[in-house]
N, C-alpha and C positions, 0 to 999 in steps of 0.2 A: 751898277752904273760906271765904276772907274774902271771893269774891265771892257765894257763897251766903248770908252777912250781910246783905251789899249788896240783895240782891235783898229780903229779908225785909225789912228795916228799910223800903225804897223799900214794899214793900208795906200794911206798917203803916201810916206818914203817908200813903199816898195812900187807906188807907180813913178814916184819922182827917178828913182833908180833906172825904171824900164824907157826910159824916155831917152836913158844913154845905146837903148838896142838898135839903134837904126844905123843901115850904112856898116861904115867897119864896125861900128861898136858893135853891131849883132854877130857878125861873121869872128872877129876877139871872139866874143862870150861863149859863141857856139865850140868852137876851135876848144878853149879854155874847160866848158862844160865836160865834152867826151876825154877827157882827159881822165876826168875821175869814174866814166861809167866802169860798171864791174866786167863787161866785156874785155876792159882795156887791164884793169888792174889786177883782176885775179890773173890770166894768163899771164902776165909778169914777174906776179910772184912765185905764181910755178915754174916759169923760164929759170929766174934767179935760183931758185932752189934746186935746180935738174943740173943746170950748168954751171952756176958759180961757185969760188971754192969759199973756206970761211976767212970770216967770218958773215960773207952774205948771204952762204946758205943758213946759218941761224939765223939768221934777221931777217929771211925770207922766209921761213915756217914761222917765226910769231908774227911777222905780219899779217900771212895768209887765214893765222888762228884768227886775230885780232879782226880783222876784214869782215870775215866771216862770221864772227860775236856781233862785231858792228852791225853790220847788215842784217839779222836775226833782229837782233835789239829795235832796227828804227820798224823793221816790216811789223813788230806787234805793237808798237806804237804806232802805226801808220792806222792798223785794224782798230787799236780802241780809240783815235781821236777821229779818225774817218773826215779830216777837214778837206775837202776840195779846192782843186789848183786854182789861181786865178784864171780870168776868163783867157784864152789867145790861141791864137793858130800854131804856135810852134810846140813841134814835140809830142805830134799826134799819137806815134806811136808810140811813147812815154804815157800818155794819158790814158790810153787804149790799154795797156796791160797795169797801171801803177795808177787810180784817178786819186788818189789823197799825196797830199803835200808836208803834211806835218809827221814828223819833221826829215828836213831833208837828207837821203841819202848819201848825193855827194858831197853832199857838206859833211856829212858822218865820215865817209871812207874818207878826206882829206883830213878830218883831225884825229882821225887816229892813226896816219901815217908821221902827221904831224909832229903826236906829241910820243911817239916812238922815235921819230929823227933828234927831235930836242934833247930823249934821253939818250939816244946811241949814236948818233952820226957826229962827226967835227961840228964845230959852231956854224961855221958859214954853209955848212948841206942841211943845216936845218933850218937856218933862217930863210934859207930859198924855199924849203917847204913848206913851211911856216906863210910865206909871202904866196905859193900856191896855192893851199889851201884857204886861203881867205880870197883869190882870185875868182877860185872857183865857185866857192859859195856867192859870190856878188855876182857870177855870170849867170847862177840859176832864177835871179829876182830880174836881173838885166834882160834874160831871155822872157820871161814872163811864167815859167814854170812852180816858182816858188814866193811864198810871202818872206819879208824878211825876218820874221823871227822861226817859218820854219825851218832857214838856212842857223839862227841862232842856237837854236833847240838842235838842231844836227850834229852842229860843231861842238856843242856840250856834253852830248852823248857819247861822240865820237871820243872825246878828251877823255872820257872818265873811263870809254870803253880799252883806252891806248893807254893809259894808268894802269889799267886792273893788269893788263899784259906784260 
């Protein structure tokens, strides 16, 4: 019974949240969301690794390891929990190749960039990532693609995946 709470309540704030997607808030969220697709972040870490000198090019091969654990990690969680996205029009072709929501990817890939800036970057390059990746993860409940604790579950994954690294 108190995990059927659980669910409702997570349900509630995460439509209370999508209520900010209209207008610029959806076009933000959207903008914010592709930011952390793997389309975008892998090819940058290979950029970073091909062309930059070090210390970026180490920080761009454990990232790219870390990224890539990430994203392993949440695809056989996505398989055993098999939970379905909430209902909405946006992101068809997300839905279309990826239909489970738990837990969420880009919320993975931003906290394990996350908590690799916190350990290796200046203070202030990591608190900006820090402050994206929690961007990010509110634009995926914002757009309607994810519940809000599969954005939490993401970010945890992510954390412990960007730890191990």
């Amino acid at each position: 019974m108190q995990f059927e709470g659980w669910i409702k309540r997570d349900a509630q704030g995460s439509a209370g949240l999508r209520r900010l997607g209209k207008g610029a808030g959806r076009t933000i969220s959207a903008v914010l969301a592709h930011t952390a697709d793997t389309t975008v972040l892998f090819p940058a870490a290979g950029l970073i690794w091909l062309f930059a000198g070090e210390p970026w090019k180490s920080w761009a091969w454990k990232a790219g390891l870390a990224l890539l654990a990430g994203t392993l990690a949440t695809g056989i969680l996505k398989l055993v929990f098999k939970r379905r996205r909430p209902d909405g029009r946006w992101g068809a072709f997300d839905r279309l190749v990826d239909p489970h929501s738990f837990p969420s990817g880009h919320a993975n890939r931003t906290a394990v960039l996350a908590v690799l800036a916190a350990l290796y970057a200046p203070p202030s390059a990591a608190a900006a990532v820090i402050l994206w990746a929690l961007a990010v993860g509110l634009s995926r409940v914002v757009l309607g693609m994810h519940y809000l604790s599969d954005v939490i579950a993401g970010w945890l994954v992510g954390a412990a995946v960007g730890l191990f690294f």
